[in-house]
C-alpha positions as protocol buffer text, in pm:
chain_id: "A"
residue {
  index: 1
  type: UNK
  ca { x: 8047 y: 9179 z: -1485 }
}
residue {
  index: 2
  type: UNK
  ca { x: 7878 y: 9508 z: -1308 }
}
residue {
  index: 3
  type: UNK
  ca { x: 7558 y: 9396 z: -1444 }
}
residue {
  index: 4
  type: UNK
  ca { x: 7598 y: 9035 z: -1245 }
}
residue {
  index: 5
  type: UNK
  ca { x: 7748 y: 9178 z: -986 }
}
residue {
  index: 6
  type: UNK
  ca { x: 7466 y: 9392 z: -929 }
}
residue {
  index: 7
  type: UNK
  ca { x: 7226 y: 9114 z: -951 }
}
residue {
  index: 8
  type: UNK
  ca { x: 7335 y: 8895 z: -720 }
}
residue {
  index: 9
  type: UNK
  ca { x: 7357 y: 9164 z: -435 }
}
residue {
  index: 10
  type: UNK
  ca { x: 6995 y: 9246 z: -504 }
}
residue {
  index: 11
  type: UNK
  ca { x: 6884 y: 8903 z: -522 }
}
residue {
  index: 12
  type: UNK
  ca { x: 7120 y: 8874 z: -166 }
}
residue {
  index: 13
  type: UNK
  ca { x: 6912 y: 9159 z: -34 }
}
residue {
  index: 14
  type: UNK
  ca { x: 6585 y: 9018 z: -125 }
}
residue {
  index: 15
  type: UNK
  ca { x: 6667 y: 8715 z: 35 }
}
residue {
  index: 16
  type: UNK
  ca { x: 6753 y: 8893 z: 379 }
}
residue {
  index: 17
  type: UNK
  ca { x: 6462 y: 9034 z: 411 }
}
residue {
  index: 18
  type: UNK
  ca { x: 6242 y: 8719 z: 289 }
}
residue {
  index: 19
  type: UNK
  ca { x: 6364 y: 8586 z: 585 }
}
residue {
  index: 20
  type: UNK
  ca { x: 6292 y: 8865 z: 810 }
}
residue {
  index: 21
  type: UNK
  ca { x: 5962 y: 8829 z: 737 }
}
residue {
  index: 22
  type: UNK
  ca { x: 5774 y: 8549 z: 948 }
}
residue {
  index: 23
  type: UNK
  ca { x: 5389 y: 8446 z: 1050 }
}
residue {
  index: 24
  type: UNK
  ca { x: 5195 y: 8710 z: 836 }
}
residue {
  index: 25
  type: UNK
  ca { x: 4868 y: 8693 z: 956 }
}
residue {
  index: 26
  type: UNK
  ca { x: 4783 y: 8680 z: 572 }
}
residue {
  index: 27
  type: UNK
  ca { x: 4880 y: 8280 z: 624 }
}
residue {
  index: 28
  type: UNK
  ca { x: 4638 y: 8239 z: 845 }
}
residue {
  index: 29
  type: UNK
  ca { x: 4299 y: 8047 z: 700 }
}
residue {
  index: 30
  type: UNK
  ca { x: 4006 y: 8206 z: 760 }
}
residue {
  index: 31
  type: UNK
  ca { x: 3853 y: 7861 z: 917 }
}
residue {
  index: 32
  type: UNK
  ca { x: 4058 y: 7916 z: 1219 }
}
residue {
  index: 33
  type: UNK
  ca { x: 4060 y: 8331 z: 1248 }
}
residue {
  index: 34
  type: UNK
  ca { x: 3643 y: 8294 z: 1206 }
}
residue {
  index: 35
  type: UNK
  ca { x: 3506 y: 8347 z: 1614 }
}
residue {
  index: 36
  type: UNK
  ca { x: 3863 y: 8373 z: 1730 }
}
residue {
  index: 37
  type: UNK
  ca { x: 4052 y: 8704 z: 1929 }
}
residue {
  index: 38
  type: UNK
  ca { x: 4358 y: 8495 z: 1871 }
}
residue {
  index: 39
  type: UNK
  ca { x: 4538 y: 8222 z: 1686 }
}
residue {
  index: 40
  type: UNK
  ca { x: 4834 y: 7984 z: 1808 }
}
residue {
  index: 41
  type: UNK
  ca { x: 5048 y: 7954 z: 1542 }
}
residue {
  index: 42
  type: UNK
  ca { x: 5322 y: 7707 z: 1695 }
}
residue {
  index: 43
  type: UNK
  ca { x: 5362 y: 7591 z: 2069 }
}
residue {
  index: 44
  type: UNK
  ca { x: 5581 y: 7333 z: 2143 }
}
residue {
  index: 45
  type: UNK
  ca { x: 5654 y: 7184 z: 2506 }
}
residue {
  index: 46
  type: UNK
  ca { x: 5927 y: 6994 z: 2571 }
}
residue {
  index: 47
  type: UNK
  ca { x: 6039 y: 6808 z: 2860 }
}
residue {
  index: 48
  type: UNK
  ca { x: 6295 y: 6590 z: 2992 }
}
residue {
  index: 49
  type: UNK
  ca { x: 6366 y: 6412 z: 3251 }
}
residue {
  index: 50
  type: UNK
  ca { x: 6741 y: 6414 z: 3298 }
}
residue {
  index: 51
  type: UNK
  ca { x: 6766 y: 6158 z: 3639 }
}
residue {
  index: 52
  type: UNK
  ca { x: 6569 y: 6075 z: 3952 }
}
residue {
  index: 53
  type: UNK
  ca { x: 6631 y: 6439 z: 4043 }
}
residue {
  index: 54
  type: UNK
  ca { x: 6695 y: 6684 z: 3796 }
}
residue {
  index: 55
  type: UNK
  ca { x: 6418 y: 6756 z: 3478 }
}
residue {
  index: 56
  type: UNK
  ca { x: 6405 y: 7027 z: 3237 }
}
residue {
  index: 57
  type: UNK
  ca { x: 6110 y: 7207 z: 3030 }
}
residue {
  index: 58
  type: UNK
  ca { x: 6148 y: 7410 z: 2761 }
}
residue {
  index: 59
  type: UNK
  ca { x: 5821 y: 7649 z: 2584 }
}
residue {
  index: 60
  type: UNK
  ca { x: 5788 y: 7808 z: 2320 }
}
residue {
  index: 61
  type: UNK
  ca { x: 5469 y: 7969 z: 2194 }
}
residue {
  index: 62
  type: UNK
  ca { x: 5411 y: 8211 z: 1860 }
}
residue {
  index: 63
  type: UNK
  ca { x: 5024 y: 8378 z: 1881 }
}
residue {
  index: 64
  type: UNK
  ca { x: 4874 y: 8603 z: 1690 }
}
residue {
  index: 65
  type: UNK
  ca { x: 4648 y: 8871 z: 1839 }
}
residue {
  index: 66
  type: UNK
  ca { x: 4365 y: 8975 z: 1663 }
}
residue {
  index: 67
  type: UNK
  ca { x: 4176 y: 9230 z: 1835 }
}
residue {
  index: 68
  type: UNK
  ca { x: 4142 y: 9383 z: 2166 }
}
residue {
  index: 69
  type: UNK
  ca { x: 3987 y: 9092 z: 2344 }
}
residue {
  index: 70
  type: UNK
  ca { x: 4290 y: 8914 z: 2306 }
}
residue {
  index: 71
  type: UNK
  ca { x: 4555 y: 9134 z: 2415 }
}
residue {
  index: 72
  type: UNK
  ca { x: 4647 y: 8958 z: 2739 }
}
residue {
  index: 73
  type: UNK
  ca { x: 4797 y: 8708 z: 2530 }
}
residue {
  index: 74
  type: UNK
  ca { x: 5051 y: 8918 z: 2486 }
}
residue {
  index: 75
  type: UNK
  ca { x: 5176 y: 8906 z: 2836 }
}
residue {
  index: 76
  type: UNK
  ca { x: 5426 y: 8598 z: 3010 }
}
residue {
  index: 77
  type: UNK
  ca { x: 5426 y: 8481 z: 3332 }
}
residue {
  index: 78
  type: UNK
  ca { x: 5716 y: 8236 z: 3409 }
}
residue {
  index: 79
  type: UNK
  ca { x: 5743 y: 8120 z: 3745 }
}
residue {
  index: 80
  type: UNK
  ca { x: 6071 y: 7996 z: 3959 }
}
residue {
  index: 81
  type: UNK
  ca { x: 6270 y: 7951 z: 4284 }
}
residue {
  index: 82
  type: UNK
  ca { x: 6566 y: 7827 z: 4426 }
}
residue {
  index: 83
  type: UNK
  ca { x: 6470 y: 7462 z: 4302 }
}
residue {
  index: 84
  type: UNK
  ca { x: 6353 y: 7578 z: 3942 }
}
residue {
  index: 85
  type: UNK
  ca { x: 6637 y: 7812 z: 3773 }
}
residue {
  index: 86
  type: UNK
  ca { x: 6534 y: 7968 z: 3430 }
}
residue {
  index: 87
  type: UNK
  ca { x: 6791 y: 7925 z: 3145 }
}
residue {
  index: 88
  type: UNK
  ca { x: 6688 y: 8176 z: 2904 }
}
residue {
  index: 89
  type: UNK
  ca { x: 6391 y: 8364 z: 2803 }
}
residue {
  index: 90
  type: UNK
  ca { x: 6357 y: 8499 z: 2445 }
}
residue {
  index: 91
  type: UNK
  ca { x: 6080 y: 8692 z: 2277 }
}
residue {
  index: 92
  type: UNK
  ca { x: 5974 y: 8892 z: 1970 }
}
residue {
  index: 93
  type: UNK
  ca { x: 5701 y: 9079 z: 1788 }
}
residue {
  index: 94
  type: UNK
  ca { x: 5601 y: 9086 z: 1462 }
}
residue {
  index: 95
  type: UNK
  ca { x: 5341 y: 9289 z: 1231 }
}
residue {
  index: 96
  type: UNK
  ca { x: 5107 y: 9201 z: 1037 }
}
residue {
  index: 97
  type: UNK
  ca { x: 5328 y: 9143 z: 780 }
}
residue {
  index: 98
  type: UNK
  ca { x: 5543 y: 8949 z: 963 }
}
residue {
  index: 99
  type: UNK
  ca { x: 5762 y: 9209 z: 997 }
}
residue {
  index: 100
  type: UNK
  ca { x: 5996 y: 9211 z: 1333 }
}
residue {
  index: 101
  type: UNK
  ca { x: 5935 y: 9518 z: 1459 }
}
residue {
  index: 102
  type: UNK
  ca { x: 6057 y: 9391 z: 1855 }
}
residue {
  index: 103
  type: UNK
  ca { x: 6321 y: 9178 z: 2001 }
}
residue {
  index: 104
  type: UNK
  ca { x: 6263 y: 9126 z: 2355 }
}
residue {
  index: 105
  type: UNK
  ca { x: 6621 y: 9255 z: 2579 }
}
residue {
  index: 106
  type: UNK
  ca { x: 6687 y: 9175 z: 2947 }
}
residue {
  index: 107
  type: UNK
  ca { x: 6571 y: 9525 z: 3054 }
}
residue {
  index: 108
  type: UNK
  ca { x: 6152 y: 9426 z: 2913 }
}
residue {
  index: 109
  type: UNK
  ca { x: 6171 y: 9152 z: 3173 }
}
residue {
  index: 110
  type: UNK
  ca { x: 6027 y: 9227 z: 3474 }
}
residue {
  index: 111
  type: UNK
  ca { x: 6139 y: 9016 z: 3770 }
}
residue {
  index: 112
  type: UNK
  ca { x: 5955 y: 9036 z: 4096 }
}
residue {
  index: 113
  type: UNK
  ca { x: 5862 y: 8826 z: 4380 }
}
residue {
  index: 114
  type: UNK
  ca { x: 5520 y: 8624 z: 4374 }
}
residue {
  index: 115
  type: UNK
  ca { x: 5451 y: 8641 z: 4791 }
}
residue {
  index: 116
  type: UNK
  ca { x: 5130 y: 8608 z: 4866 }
}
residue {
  index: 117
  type: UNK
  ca { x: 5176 y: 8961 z: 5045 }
}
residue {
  index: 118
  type: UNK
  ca { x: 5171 y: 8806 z: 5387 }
}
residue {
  index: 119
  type: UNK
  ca { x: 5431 y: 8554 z: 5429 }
}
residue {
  index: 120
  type: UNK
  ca { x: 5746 y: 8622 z: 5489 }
}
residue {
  index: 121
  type: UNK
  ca { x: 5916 y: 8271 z: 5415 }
}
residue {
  index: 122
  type: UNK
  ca { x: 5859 y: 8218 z: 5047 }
}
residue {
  index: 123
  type: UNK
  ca { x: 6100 y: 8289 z: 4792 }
}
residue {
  index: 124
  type: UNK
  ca { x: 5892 y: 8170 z: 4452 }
}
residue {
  index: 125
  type: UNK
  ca { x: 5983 y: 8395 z: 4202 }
}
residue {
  index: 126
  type: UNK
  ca { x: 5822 y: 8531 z: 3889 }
}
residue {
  index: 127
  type: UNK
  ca { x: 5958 y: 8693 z: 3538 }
}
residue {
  index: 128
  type: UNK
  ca { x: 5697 y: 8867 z: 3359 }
}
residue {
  index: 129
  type: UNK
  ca { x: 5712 y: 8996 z: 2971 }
}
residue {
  index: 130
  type: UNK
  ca { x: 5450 y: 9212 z: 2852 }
}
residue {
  index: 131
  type: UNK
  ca { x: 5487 y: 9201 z: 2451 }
}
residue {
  index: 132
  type: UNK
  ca { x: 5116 y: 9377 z: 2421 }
}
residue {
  index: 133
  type: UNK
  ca { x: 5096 y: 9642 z: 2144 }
}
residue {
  index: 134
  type: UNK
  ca { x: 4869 y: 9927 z: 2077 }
}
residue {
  index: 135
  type: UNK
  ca { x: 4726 y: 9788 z: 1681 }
}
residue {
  index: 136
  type: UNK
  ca { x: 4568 y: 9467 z: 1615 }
}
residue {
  index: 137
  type: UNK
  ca { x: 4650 y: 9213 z: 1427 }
}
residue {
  index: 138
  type: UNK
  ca { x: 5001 y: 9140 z: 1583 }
}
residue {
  index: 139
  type: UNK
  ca { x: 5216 y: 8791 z: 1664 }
}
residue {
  index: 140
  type: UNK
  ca { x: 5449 y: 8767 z: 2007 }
}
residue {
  index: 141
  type: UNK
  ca { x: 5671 y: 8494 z: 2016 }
}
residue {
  index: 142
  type: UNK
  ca { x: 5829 y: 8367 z: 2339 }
}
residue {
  index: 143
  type: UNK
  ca { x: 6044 y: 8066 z: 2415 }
}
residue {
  index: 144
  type: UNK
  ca { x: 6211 y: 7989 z: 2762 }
}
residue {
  index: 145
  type: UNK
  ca { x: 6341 y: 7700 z: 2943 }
}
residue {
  index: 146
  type: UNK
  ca { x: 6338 y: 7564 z: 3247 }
}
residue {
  index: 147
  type: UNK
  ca { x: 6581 y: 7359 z: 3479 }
}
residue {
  index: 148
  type: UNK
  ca { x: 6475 y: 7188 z: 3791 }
}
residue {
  index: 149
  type: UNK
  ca { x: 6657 y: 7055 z: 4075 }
}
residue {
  index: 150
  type: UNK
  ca { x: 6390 y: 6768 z: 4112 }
}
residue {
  index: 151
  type: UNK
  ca { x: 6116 y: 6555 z: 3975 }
}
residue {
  index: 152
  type: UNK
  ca { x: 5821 y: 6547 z: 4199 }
}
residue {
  index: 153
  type: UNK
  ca { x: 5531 y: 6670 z: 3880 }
}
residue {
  index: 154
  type: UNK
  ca { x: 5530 y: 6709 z: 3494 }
}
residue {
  index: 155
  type: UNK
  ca { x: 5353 y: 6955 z: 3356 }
}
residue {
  index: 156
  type: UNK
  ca { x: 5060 y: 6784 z: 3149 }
}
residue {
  index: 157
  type: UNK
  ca { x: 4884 y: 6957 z: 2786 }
}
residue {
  index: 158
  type: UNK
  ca { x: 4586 y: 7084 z: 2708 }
}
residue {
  index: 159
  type: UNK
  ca { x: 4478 y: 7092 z: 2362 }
}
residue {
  index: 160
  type: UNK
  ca { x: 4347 y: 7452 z: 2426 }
}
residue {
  index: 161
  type: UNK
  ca { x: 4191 y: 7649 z: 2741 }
}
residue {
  index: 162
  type: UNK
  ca { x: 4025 y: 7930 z: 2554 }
}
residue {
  index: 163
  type: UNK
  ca { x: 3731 y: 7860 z: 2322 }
}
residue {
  index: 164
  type: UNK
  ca { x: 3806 y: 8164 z: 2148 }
}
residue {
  index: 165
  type: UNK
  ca { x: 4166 y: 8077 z: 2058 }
}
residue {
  index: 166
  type: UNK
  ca { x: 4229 y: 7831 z: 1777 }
}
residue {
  index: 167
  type: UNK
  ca { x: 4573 y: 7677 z: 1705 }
}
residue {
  index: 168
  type: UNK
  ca { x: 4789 y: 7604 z: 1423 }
}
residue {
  index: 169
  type: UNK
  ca { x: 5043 y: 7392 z: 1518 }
}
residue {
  index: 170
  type: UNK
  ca { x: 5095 y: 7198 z: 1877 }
}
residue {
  index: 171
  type: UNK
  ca { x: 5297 y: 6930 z: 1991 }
}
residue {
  index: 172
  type: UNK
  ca { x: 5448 y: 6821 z: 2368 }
}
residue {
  index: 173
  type: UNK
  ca { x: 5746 y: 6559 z: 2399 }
}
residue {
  index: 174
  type: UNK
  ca { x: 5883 y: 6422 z: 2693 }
}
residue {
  index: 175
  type: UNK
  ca { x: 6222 y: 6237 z: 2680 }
}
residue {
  index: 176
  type: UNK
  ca { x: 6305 y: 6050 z: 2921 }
}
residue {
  index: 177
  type: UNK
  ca { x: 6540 y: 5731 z: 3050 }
}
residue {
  index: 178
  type: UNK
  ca { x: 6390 y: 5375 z: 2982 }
}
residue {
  index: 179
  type: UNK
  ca { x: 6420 y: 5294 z: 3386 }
}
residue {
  index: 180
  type: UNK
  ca { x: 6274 y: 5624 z: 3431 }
}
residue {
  index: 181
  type: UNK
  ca { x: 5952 y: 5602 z: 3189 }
}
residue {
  index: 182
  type: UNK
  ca { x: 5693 y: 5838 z: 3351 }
}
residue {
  index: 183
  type: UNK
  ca { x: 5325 y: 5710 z: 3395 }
}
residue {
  index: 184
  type: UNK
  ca { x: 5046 y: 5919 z: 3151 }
}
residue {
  index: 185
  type: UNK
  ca { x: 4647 y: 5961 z: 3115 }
}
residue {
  index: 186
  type: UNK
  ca { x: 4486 y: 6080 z: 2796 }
}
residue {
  index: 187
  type: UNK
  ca { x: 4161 y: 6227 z: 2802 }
}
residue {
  index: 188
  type: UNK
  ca { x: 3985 y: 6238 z: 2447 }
}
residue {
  index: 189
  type: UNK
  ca { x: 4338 y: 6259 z: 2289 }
}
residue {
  index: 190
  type: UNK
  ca { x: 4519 y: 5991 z: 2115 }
}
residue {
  index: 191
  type: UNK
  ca { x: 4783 y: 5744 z: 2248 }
}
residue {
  index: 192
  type: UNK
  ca { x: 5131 y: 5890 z: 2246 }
}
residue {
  index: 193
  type: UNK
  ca { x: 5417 y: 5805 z: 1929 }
}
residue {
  index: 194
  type: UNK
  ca { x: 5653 y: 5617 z: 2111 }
}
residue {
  index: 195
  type: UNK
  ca { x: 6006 y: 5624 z: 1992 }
}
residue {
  index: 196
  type: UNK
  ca { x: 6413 y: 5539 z: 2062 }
}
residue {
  index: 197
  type: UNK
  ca { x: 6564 y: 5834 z: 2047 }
}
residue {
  index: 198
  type: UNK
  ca { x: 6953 y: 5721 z: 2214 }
}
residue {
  index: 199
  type: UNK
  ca { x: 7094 y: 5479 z: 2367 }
}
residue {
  index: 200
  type: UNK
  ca { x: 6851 y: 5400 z: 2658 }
}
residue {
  index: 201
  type: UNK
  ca { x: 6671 y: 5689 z: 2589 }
}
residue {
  index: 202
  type: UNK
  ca { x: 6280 y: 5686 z: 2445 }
}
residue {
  index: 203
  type: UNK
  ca { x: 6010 y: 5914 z: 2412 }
}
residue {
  index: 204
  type: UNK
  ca { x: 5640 y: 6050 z: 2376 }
}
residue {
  index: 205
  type: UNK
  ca { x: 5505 y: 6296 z: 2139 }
}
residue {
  index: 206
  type: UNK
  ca { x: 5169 y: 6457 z: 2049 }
}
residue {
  index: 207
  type: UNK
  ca { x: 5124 y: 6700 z: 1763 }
}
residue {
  index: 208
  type: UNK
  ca { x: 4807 y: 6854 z: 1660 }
}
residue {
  index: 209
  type: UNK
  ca { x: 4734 y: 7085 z: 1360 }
}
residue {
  index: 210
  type: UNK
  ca { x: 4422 y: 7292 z: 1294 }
}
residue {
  index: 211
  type: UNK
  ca { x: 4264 y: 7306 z: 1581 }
}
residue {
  index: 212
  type: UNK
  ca { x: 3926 y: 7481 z: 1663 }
}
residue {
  index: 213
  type: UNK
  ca { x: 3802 y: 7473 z: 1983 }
}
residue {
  index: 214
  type: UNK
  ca { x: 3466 y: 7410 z: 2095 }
}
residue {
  index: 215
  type: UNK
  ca { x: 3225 y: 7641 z: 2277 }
}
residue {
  index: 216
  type: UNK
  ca { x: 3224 y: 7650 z: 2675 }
}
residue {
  index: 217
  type: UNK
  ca { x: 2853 y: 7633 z: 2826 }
}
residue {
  index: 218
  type: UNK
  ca { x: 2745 y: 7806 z: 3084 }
}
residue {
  index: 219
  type: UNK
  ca { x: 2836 y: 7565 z: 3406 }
}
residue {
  index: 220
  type: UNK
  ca { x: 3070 y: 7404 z: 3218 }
}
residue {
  index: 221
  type: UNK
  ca { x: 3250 y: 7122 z: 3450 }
}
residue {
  index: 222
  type: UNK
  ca { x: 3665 y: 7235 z: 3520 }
}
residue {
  index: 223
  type: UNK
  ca { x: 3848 y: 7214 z: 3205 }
}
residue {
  index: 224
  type: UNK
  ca { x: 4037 y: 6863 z: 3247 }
}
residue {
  index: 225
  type: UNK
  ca { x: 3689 y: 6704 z: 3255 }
}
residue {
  index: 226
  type: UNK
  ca { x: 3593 y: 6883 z: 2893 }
}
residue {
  index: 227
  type: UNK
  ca { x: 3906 y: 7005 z: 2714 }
}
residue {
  index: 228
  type: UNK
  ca { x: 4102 y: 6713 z: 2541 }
}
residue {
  index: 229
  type: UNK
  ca { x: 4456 y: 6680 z: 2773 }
}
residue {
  index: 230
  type: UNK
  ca { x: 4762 y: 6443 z: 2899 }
}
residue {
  index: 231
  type: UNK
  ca { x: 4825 y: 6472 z: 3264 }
}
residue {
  index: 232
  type: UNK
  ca { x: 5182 y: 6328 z: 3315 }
}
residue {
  index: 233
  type: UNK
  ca { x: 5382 y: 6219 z: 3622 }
}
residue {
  index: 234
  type: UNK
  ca { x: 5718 y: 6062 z: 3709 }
}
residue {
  index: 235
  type: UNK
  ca { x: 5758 y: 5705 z: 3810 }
}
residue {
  index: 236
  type: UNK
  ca { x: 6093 y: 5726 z: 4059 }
}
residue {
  index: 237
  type: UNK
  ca { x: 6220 y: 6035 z: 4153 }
}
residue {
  index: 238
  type: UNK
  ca { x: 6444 y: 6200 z: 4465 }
}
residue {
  index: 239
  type: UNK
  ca { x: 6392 y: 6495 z: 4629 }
}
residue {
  index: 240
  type: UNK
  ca { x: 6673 y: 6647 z: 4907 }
}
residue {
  index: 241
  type: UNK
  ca { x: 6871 y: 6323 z: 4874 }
}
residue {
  index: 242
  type: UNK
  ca { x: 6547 y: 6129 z: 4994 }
}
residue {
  index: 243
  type: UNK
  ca { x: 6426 y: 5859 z: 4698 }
}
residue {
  index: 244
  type: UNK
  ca { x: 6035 y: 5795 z: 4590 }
}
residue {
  index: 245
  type: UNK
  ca { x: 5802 y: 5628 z: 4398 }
}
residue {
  index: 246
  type: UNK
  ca { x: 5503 y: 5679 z: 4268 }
}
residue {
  index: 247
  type: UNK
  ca { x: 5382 y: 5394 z: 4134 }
}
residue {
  index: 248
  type: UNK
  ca { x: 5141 y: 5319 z: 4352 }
}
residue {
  index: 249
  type: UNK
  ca { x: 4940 y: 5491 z: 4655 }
}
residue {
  index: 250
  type: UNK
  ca { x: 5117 y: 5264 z: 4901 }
}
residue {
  index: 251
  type: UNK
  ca { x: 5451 y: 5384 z: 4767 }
}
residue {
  index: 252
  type: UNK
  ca { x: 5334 y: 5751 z: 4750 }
}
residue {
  index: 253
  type: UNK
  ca { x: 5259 y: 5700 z: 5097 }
}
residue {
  index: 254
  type: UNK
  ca { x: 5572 y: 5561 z: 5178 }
}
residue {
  index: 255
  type: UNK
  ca { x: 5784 y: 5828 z: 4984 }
}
């Protein structure tokens, strides 16, 4: 009885810290660490669009730094104001073993204004984390979210804007209201998976896997003419009680 006892609380330990241990750089292949100063290992955007006036984004990215070139990876810059309020924001770092060795607490955000330095009338608002360590390799993790107060832009994907950062996993979803379906443009990316997802609710998904990116030339055009993206917009929306459209440039200009 002592002797099973005993086993099953080390066989309990072993399994708490298996699953304390997450993205050891070990898992990596060496296809996608080859050329790199950093690897994505999951980012996932999501976004909804909750009415004519109210959206909400959430992001969450896991990258691995490899070396010194890549340390300002390690650093978070979300953005808001009195129309944009941010949910949550939650963070981590791991070893190279995939050790935590960091949770991120309310007192390593940073929250400051984002003025230009000479206006006095802006009130945009900016929380930054700074999750850079001293060693290399090491993974951050961040995820926040995002609610708005309106619907006037979508933010769109890029498949990657460093060519010396290769990804593991990426996807972006946007959920939205049948009578609310935004309007999308792919450039050298696939058509969306369209799918029901509730009643009166569908939406579109991209995921990704392995991805290498290719070399920037020198006078390369600007990145949305190169890098493989979705730009994304809303159909309808209201903003301050006043309704819109974009559907076409006469309604734009009529919004």
């Amino acid at each position: 009885m002592i002797l099973r006892f005993l086993f099953i609380s080390m066989l309990l330990a072993y399994s708490a810290v298996a699953a304390e241990v997450k993205y050891p750089v070990a898992a990596i292949s060496a296809e996608l660490t080859e050329g790199m100063y950093a690897v994505v290992r999951l980012q996932e955007q999501d976004f909804q669009i909750l009415s004519k006036s109210k959206s909400r984004y959430r992001f969450k990215r896991v990258i691995t730094v490899l070396n010194s070139q890549g340390k300002d990876h390690g650093v978070f810059v979300i953005g808001y104001d009195k129309e944009r309020t941010i949910d949550f924001v939650e963070g981590a770092v791991y070893d190279a073993l995939g050790k935590q060795i960091k949770k991120v607490k309310n007192s390593d955000i940073i929250d400051r204004s984002s003025t230009s330095g000479y206006s006095l009338y802006e009130d945009n608002r900016i929380k930054v984390v700074d999750l850079r360590q001293d060693y290399y390799p090491y993974t951050v993790e961040i995820e926040y979210q995002i609610t708005s107060k309106l619907l006037y832009s979508i933010p769109g994907f890029y498949l990657y804007e460093d060519d010396e950062v290769s990804a593991e996993q990426l996807s972006y979803e946007i959920t939205y209201p049948v009578l609310l379906r935004p309007r999308y443009k792919t450039f050298r990316c696939p058509e969306p998976e369209r799918t029901a997802v509730g009643k009166d609710l569908e939406a579109l998904s991209w995921k990704f896997s392995n991805v290498k990116p290719d070399k920037f030339e020198r006078y390369t055009p600007e990145i949305n003419r190169v890098v493989p993206n979705v730009a994304l917009a809303p159909s309808d929306f209201e903003y301050d009680g006043y309704a819109g459209s974009m559907n076409t440039w006469q309604s734009i200009g009529q919004s």
